[in-house]
C-alpha positions in Angstrom: -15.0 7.6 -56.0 -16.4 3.7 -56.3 -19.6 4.9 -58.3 -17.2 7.2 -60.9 -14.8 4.6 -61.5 -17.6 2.2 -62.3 -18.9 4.9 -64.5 -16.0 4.3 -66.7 -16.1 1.1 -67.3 -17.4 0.8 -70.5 -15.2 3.2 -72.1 -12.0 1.0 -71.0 -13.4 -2.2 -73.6 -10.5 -3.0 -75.5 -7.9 -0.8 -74.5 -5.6 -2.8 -72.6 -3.5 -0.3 -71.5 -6.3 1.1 -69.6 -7.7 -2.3 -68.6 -4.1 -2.8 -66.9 -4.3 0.6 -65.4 -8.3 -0.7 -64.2 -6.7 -4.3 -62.6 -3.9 -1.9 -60.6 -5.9 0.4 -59.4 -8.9 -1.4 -58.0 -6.9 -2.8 -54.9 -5.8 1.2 -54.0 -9.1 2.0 -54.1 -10.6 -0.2 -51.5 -7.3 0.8 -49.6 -9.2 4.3 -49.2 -12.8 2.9 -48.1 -13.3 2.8 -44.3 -13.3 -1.0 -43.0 -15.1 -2.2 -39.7 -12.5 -2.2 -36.9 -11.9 -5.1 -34.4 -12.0 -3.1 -31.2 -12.8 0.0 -29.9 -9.3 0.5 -29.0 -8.7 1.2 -33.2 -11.5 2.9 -33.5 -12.0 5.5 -30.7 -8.0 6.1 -30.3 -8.0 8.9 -28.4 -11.6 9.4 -26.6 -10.9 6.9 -23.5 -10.4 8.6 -20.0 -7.7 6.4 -18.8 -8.6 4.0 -15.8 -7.2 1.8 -13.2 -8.8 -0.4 -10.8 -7.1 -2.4 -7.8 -8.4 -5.0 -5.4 -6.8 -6.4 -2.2 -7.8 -10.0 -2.5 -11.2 -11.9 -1.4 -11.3 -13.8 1.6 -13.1 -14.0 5.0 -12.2 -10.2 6.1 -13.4 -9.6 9.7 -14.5 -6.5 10.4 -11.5 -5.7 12.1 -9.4 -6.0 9.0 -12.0 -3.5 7.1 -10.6 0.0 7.6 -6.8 -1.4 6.8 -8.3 -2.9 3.6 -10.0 0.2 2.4 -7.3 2.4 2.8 -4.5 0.0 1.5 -6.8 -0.2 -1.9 -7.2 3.6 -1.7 -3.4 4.4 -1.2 -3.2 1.2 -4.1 -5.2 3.3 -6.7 -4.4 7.0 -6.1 -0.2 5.6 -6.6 -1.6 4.0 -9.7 -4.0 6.9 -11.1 -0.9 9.5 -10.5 1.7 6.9 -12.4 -1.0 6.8 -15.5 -1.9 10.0 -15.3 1.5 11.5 -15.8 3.2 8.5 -18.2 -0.1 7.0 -19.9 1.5 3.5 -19.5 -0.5 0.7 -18.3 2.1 -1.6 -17.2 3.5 1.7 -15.1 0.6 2.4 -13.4 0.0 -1.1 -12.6 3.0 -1.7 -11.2 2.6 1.4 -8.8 -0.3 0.5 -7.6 0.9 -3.0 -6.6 3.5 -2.0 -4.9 2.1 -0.1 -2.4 0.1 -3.3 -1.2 3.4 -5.3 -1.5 4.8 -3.1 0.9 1.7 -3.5 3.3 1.3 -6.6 5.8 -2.3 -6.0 5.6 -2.2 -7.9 1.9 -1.1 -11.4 1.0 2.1 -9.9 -1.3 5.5 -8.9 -1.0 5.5 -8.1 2.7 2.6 -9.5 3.8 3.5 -12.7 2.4 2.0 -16.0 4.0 4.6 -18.7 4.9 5.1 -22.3 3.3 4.8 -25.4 5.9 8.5 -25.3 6.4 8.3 -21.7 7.5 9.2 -19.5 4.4 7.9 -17.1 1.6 7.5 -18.0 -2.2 5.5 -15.7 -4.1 4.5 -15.6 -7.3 3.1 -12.4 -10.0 2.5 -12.3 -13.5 2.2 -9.2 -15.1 0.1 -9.0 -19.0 -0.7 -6.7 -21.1 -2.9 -6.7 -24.5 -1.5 -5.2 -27.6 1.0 -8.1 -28.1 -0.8 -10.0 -25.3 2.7 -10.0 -24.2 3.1 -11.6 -20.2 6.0 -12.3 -17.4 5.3 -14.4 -15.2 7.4 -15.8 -11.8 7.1 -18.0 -9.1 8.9 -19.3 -6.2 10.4 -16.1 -5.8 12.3 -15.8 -2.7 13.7 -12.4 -0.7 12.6 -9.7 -3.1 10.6 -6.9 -2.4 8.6 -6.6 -5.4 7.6 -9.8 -7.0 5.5 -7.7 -9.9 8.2 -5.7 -11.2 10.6 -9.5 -11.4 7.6 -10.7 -13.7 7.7 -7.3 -15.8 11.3 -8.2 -16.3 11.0 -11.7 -17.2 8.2 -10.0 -19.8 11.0 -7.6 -21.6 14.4 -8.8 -20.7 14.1 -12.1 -21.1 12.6 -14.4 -24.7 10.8 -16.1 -22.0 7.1 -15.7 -20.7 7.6 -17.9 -17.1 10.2 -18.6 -14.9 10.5 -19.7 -11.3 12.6 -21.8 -8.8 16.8 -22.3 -9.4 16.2 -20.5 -12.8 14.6 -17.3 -11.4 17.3 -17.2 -8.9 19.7 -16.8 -11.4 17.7 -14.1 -13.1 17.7 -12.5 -10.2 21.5 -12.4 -9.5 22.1 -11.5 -13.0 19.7 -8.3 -13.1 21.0 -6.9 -9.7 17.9 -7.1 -8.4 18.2 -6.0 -4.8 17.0 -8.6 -1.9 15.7 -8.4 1.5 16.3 -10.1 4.2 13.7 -12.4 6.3 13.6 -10.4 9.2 11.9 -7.8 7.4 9.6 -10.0 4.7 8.3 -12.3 7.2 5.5 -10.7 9.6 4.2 -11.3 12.7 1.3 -12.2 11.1 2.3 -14.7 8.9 4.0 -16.5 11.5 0.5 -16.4 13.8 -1.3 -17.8 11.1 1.4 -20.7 10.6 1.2 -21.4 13.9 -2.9 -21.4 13.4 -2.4 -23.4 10.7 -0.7 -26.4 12.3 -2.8 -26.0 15.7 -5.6 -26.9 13.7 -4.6 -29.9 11.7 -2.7 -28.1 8.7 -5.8 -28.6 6.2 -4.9 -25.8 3.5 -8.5 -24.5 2.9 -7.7 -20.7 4.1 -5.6 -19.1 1.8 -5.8 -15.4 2.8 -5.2 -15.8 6.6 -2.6 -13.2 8.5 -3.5 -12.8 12.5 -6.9 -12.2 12.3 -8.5 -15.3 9.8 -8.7 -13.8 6.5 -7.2 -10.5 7.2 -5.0 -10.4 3.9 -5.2 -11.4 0.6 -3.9 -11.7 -2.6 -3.7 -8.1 -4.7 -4.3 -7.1 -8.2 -4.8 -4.0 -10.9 -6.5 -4.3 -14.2 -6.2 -0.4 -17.0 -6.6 0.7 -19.4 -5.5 4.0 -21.3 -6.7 6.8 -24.0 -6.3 4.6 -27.0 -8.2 1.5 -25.1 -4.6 -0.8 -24.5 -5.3 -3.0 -21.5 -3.0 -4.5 -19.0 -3.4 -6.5 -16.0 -0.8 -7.4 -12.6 -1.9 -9.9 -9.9 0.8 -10.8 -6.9 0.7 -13.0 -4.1 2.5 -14.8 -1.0 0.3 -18.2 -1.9 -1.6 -19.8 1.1 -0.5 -20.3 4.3 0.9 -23.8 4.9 1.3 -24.7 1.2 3.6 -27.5 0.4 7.3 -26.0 -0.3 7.1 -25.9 -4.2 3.7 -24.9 -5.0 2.5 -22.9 -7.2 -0.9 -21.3 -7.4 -3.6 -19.7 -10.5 -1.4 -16.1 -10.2 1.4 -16.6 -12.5 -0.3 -18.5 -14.8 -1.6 -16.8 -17.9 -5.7 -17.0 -17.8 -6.0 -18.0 -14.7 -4.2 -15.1 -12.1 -4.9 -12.7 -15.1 -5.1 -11.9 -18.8 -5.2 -9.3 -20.8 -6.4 -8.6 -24.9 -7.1 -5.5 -26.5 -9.7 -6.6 -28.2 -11.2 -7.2 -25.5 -10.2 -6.0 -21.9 -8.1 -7.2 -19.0 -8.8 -9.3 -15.6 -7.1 -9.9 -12.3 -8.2 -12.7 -10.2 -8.0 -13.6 -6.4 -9.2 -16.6 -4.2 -8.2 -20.4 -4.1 -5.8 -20.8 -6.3 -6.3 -24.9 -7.2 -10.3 -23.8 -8.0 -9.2 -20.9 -10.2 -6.9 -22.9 -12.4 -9.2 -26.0 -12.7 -11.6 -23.1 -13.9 -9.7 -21.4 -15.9 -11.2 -18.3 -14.3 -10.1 -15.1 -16.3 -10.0 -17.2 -19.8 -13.4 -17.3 -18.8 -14.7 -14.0 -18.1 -13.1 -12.1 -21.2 -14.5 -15.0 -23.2 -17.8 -13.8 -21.9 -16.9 -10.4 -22.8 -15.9 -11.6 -26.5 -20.0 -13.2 -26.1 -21.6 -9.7 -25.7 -21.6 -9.8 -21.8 -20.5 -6.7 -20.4 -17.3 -6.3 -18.3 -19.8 -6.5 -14.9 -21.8 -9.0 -16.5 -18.8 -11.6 -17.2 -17.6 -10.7 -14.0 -20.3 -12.3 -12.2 -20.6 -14.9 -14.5 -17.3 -16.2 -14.0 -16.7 -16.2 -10.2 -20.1 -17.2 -9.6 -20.0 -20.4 -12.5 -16.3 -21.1 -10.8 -18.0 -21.5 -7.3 -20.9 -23.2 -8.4 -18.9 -26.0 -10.4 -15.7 -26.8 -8.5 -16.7 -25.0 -5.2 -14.7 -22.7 -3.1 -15.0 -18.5 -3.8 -12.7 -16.2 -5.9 -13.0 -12.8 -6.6 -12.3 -10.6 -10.2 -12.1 -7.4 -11.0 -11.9 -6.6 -15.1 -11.8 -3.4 -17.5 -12.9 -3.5 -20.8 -11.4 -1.9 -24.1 -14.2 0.5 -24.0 -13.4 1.8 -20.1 -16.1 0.1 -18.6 -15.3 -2.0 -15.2 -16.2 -5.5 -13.6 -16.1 -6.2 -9.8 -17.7 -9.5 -8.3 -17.0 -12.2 -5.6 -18.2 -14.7 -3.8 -16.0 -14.8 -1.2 -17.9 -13.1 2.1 -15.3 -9.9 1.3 -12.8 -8.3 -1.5 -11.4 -4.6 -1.2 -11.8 -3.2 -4.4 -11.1 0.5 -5.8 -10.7 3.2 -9.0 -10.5 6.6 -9.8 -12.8 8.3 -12.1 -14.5 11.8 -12.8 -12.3 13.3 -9.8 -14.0 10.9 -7.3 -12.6 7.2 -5.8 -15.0 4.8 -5.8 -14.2 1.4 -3.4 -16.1 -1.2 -1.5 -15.3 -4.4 0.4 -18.7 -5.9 1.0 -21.8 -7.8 -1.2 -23.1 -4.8 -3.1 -21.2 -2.1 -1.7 -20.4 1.1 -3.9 -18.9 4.4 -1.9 -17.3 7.3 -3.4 -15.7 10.8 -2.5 -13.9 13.5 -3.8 -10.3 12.5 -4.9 -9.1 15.8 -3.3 -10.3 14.6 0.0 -8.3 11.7 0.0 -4.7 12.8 -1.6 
């Protein structure tokens, strides 16, 4: 159509009329050449197989913690696969993956909550997703059940991105969000590990620590869907003995989590003070925006983390394209997904298992 138009050119010298009709329609036709998308997620609408990948938090998991880890990231995933499956929405399937492990003691969420110095349970969750790269965020959050699904409020009922402390309460109490009590948030566990915890000096340097050292952690979910829209959740009780008032990397935005279409989504676990001096997801979709691929920034980023402020951390990331990221440097991190009708999951350095979906629902 370019070429043709060109063609009569010459003819149009001097007529104004049709050198007015020339200056209009020039724009319209450029409107009908194809231009270069920005992402995959414009320009292969339709062609993803919809993902979604969960992992329990890293830490020092004995090997008696092992089996409970597996199967709470299996459970995690199949909850989440079914959710996206049947809606297509990210933030859905995110959420139901994540709160299975909040209901779990075996993770450091919801239930399984560690406890503060003073004896309680403040968590935290942010929740993003990457059209908009739209986020809720809370922290401080006390008695509730599901700390993931507050922050996915804060994200669409509120004009605000973060809230926590007196201010969350009030959210709270104005949504109707229902509570629970102490008796049933606070474990066993949590209170062994306190009790660990002050035995031995109260030095905060293990922050996924239940009965057994290390046996719970932090949890997370990265997606994305057919048209290549990301999202990411990340949720956690905090470390055990933490000052009353802390707050850790998993509320805040490129740190706990991220997400952008045009390039993909993370979810972060380990020590929280490390992970936000580092700026840890920021820094592995950044890599992705480099070239690197969603494994490849993985790696870079927990391991440059650890080698430049110390301490381990664990990420699990999905690109706009479908492919997946999954590194740590802590000694363990339960990890999952679903795809071509068979889970795959690990918890060790270099693991990779799989089996038929079938055999697991």
């Amino acid at each position: 159509m370019l070429a043709s138009f060109r063609f009569l050119q010459p003819s149009l010298t001097g007529n104004p009329w049709l050198l007015r009709l020339q200056s209009l329609a020039t724009p319209l036709l450029f409107l009908l050449l194809p231009f270069p998308s920005r992402s995959f997620a414009s320009s292969e609408m339709g062609k993803l197989t919809p993902l979604i990948l969960v992992h329990g938090g890293a830490g020092d998991i004995p090997d008696s913690g092992v089996s409970e880890k597996i199967d709470g990231v299996k459970k995690a995933v199949v909850a989440g696969h079914k959710v996206l499956q049947k809606t297509g929405c990210v933030l859905d399937a995110i959420e139901a993956a994540i709160h299975v492990m909040e209901d779990l003691e075996g993770f450091n969420a919801g239930r399984g909550s560690v406890l503060t110095l003073t004896g309680e349970v403040e968590m935290e969750a942010s929740i993003t997703e990457g059209k908009d790269l739209n986020a809720g965020a809370v922290t401080l959050a006390k008695n509730i059940r599901h700390p993931i699904s507050l922050a996915r409020m804060v994200m669409e009922r509120t004009p605000h991105t973060f809230l926590g402390g007196a201010g969350l309460e009030d959210f709270i109490k104005r949504m109707d969000v229902p509570r629970v009590e102490d008796d049933w948030l606070v474990t066993d566990r949590a209170k062994f590990a306190l009790q660990k915890f002050i035995e031995k000096g109260g030095d905060p340097t293990m922050m996924e620590i239940g009965k057994r050292p290390g046996d719970v952690g932090t949890v997370g979910a990265v997606a994305v869907d057919a048209c290549g829209h990301v999202a990411s959740g990340t949720s956690t009780g905090g470390i055990t003995g933490k000052y009353k008032g802390r707050i850790g990397d998993t509320p805040i935005l490129g740190c706990g989590g991220y997400s952008d279409d045009e390039v993909g989504a993370v979810s972060t676990t380990g020590f929280g003070e490390q992970i936000m001096r580092f700026n840890l997801a920021g820094r592995i979709l950044n890599h992705m925006a480099n070239g690197k691929t969603a494994q490849e920034a993985t790696e870079l980023g927990c391991k440059g983390m650890t080698e430049r402020v110390g301490r381990s951390a664990g990420a699990i990331t999905v690109s706009n394209k479908g492919d997946i990221g999954v590194s740590f440097t802590s000694h363990r991190m339960a990890w999952a997904y679903i795809k071509d009708g068979h889970i795959h999951y690990g918890i060790n350095q270099g693991d990779h298992n799989s089996e038929l979906l079938e055999n697991v629902l």
